[in-house]
KOLROVEX-754020 format. One record per residue (C-alpha): chain; residue number from 1; x, y, z. Coordinates in steps of 0.001 Angstrom, whole numbers. Layout:
PT   chaine   num        c1        c2        c3
PT        A   NUM         X         Y         Z
...
REM end
This chain:
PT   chaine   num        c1        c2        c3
PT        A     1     -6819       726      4597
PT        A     2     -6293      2487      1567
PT        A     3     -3175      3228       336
PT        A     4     -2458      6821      -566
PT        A     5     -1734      7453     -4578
PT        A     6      1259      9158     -5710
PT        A     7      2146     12486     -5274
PT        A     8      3056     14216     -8790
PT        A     9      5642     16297     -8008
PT        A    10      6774     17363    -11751
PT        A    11      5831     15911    -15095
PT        A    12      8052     12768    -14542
PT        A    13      8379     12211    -11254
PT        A    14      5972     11095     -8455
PT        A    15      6942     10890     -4809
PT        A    16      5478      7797     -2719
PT        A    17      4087      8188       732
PT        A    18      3173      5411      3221
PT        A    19      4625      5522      6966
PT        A    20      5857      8686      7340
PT        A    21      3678     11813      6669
PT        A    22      6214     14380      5810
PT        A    23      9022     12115      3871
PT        A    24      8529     10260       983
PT        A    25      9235      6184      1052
PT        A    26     10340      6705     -2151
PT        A    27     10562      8251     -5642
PT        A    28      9167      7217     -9074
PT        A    29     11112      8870    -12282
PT        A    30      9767      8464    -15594
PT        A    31     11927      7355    -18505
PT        A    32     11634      6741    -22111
PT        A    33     13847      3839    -23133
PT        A    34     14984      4013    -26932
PT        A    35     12218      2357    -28156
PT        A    36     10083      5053    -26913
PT        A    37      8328      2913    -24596
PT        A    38      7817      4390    -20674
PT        A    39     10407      3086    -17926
PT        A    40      9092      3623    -14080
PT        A    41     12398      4159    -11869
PT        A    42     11586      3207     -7934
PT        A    43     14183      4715     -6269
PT        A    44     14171      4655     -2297
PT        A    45     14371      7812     -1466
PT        A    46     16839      8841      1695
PT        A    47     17167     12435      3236
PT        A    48     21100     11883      2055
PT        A    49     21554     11236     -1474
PT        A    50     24415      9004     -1230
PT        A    51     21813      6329      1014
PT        A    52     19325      6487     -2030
PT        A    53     18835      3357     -4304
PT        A    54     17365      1726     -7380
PT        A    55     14856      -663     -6407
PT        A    56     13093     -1490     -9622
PT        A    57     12280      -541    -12937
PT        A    58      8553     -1267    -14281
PT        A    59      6624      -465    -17330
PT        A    60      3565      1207    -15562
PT        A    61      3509      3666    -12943
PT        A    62       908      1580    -11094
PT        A    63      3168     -1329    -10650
PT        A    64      5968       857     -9546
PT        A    65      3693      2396     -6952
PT        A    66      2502     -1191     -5943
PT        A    67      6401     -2058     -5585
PT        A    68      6879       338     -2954
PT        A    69      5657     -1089       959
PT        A    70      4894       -88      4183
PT        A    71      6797     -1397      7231
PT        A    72      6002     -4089      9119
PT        A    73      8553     -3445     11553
PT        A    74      6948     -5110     14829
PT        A    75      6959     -2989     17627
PT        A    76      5494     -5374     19763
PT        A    77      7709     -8433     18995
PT        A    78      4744    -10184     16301
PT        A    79      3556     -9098     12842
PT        A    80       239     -7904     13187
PT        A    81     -1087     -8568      9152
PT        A    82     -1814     -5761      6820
PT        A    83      -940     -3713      4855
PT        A    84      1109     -5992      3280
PT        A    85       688     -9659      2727
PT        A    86      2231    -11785      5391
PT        A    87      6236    -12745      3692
PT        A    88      4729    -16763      4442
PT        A    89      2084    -16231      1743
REM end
């Protein structure tokens, strides 16, 4: 399975998709720190404001977007493997 790449939504900010086709898992804002280096912002992203949160904060937008996971919520009462690596290792 491939995981989908981030949506650019403006010239800083990049909304992540995985479970749900329609709303974002979560939201990656650009920053530039005063060194003038690029800060990533992960930010899981809720349909009320007040429920969203900083995750993480990472120096490439690849990491950020590596940060961000699909559920493994188990339906069936057993984790079934990928698309994340099992928590056990």
């Amino acid at each position: 399975m491939t995981r989908p790449k981030p949506i650019r939504y403006d010239r800083d900010t990049w909304l992540v998709m995985r479970d749900n086709p329609v709303l974002p898992k979560a939201v990656i804002r650009r920053y530039t720190d005063k060194r003038g280096a690029d800060q990533y912002l992960v930010i899981r992203w809720d349909l009320d404001p007040a429920q969203r949160r900083l995750m993480a904060v990472c120096e490439t937008l690849e990491r950020a977007d590596d940060l961000v996971r699909y559920d493994n919520t188990p339906k069936d009462g057993y984790w079934k493997g990928p698309p994340n690596p099992h928590p056990a290792g």
